[in-house]
C-alpha positions in Angstrom: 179.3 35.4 -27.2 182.9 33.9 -27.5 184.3 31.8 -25.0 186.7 33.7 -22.9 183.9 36.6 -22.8 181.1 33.8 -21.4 183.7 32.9 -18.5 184.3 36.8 -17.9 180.5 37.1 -18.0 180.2 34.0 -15.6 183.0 35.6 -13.0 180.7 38.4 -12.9 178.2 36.6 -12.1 180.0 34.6 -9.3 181.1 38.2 -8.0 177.9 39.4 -8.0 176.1 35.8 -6.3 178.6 33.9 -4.9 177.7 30.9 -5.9 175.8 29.3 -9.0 174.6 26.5 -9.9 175.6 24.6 -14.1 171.9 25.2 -14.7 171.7 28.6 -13.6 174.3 29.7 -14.9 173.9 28.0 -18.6 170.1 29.5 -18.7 171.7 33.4 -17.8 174.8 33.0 -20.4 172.3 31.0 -23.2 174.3 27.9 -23.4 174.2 23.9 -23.0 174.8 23.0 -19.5 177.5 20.7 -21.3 179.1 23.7 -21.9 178.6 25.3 -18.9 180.6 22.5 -16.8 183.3 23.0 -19.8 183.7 26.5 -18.8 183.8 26.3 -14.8 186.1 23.1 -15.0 188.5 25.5 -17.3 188.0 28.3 -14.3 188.6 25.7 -12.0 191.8 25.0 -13.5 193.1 28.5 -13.2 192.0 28.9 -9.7 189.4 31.6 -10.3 186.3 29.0 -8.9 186.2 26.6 -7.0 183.7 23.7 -8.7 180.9 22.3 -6.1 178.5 19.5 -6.9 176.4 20.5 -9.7 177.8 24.2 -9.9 180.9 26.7 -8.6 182.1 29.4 -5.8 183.9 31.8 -6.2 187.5 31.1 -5.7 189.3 32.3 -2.4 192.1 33.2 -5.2 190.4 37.1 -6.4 190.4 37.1 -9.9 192.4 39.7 -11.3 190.9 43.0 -12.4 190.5 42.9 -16.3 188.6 40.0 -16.3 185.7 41.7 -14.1 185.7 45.0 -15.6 186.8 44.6 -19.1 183.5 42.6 -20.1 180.7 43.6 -17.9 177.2 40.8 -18.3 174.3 43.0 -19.2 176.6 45.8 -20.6 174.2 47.2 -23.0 171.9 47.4 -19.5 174.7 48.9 -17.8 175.4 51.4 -20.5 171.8 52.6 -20.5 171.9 53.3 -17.0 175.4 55.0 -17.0 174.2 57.6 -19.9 171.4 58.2 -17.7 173.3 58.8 -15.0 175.8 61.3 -17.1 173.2 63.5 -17.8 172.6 64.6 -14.0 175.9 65.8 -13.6 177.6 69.2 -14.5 180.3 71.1 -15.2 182.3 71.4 -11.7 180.1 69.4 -9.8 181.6 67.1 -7.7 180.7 63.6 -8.4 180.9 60.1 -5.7 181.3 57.0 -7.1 181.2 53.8 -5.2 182.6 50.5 -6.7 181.3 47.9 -9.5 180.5 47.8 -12.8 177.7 49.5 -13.0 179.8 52.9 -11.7 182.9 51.5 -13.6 180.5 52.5 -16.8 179.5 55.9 -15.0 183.1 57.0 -14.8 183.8 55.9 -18.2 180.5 57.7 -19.6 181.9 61.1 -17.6 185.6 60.7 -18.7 184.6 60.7 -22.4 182.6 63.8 -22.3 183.6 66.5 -24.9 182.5 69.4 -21.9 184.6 67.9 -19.7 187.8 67.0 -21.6 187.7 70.9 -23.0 191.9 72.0 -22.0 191.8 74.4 -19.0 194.1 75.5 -15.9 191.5 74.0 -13.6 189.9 70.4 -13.9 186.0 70.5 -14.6 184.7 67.5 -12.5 186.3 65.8 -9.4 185.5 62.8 -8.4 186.1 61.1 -5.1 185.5 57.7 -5.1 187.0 54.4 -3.1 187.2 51.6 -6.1 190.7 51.5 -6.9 189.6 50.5 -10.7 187.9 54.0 -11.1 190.7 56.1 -9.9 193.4 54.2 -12.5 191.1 54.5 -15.2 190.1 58.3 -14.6 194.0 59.1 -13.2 195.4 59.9 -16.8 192.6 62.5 -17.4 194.2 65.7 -16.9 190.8 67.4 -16.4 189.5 65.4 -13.6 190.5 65.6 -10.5 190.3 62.5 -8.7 190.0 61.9 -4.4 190.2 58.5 -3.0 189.4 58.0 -0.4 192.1 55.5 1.3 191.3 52.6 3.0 192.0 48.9 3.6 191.3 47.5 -0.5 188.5 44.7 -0.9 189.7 41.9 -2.8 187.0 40.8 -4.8 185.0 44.5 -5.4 188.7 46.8 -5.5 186.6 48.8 -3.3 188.5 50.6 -0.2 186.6 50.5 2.8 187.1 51.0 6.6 187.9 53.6 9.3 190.2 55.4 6.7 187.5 55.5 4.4 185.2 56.8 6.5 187.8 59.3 7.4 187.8 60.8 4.3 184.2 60.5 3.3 183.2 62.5 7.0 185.1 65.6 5.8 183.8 66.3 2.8 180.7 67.2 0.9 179.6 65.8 -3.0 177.2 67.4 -5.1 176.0 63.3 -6.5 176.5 60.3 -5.5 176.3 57.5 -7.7 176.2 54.1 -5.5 175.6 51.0 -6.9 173.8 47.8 -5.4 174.0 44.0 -5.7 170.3 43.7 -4.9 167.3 46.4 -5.1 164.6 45.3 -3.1 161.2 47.4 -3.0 161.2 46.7 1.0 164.8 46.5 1.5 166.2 49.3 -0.5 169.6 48.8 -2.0 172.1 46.0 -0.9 175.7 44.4 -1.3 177.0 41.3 0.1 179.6 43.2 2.5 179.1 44.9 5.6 182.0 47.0 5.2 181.2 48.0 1.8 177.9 48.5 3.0 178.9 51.4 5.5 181.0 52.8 3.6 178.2 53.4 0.5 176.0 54.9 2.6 178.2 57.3 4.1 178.7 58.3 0.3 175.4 58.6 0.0 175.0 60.8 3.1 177.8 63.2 2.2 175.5 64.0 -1.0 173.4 66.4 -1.9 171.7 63.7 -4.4 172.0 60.4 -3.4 171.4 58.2 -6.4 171.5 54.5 -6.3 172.0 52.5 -10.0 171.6 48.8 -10.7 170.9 47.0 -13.5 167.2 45.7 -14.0 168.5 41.9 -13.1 169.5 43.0 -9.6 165.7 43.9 -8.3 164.3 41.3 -6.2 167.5 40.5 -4.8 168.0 40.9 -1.5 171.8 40.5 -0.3 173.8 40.2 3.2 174.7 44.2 3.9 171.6 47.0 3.3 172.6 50.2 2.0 169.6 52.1 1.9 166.9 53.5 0.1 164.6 56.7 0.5 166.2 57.1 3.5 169.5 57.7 1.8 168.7 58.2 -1.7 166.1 60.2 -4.0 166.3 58.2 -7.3 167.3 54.7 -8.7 168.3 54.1 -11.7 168.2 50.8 -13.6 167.2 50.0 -17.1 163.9 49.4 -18.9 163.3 45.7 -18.5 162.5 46.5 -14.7 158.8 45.9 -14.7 156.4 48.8 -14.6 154.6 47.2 -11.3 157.8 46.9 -9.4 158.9 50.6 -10.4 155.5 51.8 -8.9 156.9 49.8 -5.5 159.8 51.8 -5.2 158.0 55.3 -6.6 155.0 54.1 -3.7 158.3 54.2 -0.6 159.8 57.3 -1.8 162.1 56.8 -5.0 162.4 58.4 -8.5 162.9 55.6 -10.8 164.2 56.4 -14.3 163.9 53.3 -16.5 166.9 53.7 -19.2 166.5 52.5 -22.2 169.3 50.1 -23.5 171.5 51.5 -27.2 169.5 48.8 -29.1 166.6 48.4 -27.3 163.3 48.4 -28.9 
């Protein structure tokens, strides 16, 4: 991994955790902790962490939006679970998408797909979504139609959230929701480090038909601030096949359809 992709990859990580620690972080991105502290002091400099004793926060500056979604860590992972993802959606379905990387990939799985980029007088697919990110990206696609939702914008997830969002999301009705998580956790359900964001997902979720939450394989266990959900709101989670075949018989035991995708290379 070249440098300015490992200090994407850590910002990512720092988005997703907060906070990390040189030791963590050099055993998750496979390098020296030397070079670890080489790469946060350079962040440092720029104002996109803030370096603590023995590791780094995440700066009170946001970092800017390329940097987060341009190089996503576990992308492969996140690739596998977007394709599986694709593949429950159809041709004039309407399609939520709540914020992150992980629905970053949906959208960009969706906006690629030869049955939905066919010319037409009508768009095949709308999406209605409140990350900011998704909407730019999917705007120059002439058939999808894109909804977002409004909202007060989140600086660190370009997700919308807030009365105007909920607004919105209590008016209409999706056909699938894709929501994503920062932690999966068999007894928890899905969860993300914002309250706000939080509410705002699950009323997604709620407006759906099929409520589907996706998450990389590295995000079960994790419990975080805000819960979201889980067979209450959603029938299936998604994540990718390094999830452990015990722990996907915890969530199938409480309600959920797990589908373990399997990564482009994996074995």
């Amino acid at each position: 991994m070249k440098r300015h992709e490992r200090m994407n990859a850590l910002l990512e990580l720092l988005g997703d955790r907060g906070r990390m620690d040189v030791e963590e972080a050099a055993t998750e991105l496979e390098v020296s902790a030397a070079t670890m502290r080489r790469d946060m002091d350079a962040l440092a400099e720029q104002q996109l962490l803030t370096r603590t004793r023995g590791g780094a926060v995440l700066s009170s500056v946001a970092y800017d939006l390329p940097i987060r979604y341009k190089h996503a860590h576990r992308s492969e992972e996140k690739e596998a679970v977007a394709q599986a993802a694709a593949k429950l959606v159809e041709r004039g379905h309407v399609v939520g998408l709540s914020g992150g990387t992980t629905t970053t990939a949906i959208a960009r799985v969706l906006a690629t797909r030869a049955d939905f980029a066919e010319a037409g007088p009508q768009p095949h697919l709308t999406i209605v979504t409140n990350s900011l990110n998704i909407a730019n990206e999917l705007a120059v696609r002439p058939q999808i139609k894109i909804v977002l939702t409004g909202g007060v914008a989140h600086s660190r997830s370009f997700e919308l959230v807030g009365p105007f969002s909920e607004l919105v999301l209590q008016q209409i009705s999706v056909d699938i929701a894709f929501i994503g998580a920062n932690g999966m956790d068999p007894m928890m359900g899905a969860t993300v480090h914002d309250e706000a964001e939080a509410r705002v997902n699950r009323l997604m979720a709620e407006r759906a038909r099929r409520a589907v939450v996706v998450a990389d394989s590295s995000k079960i266990g994790e419990r975080c601030f805000a819960r979201v959900g889980d067979a209450d709101v959603f029938d299936t989670f998604i994540t990718d096949n390094g999830a452990k075949e015990a722990v996907r018989r915890e969530f199938s035991d409480r309600g959920l359809k797990v589908v373990a995708a399997r990564p482009p290379s994996g074995e």
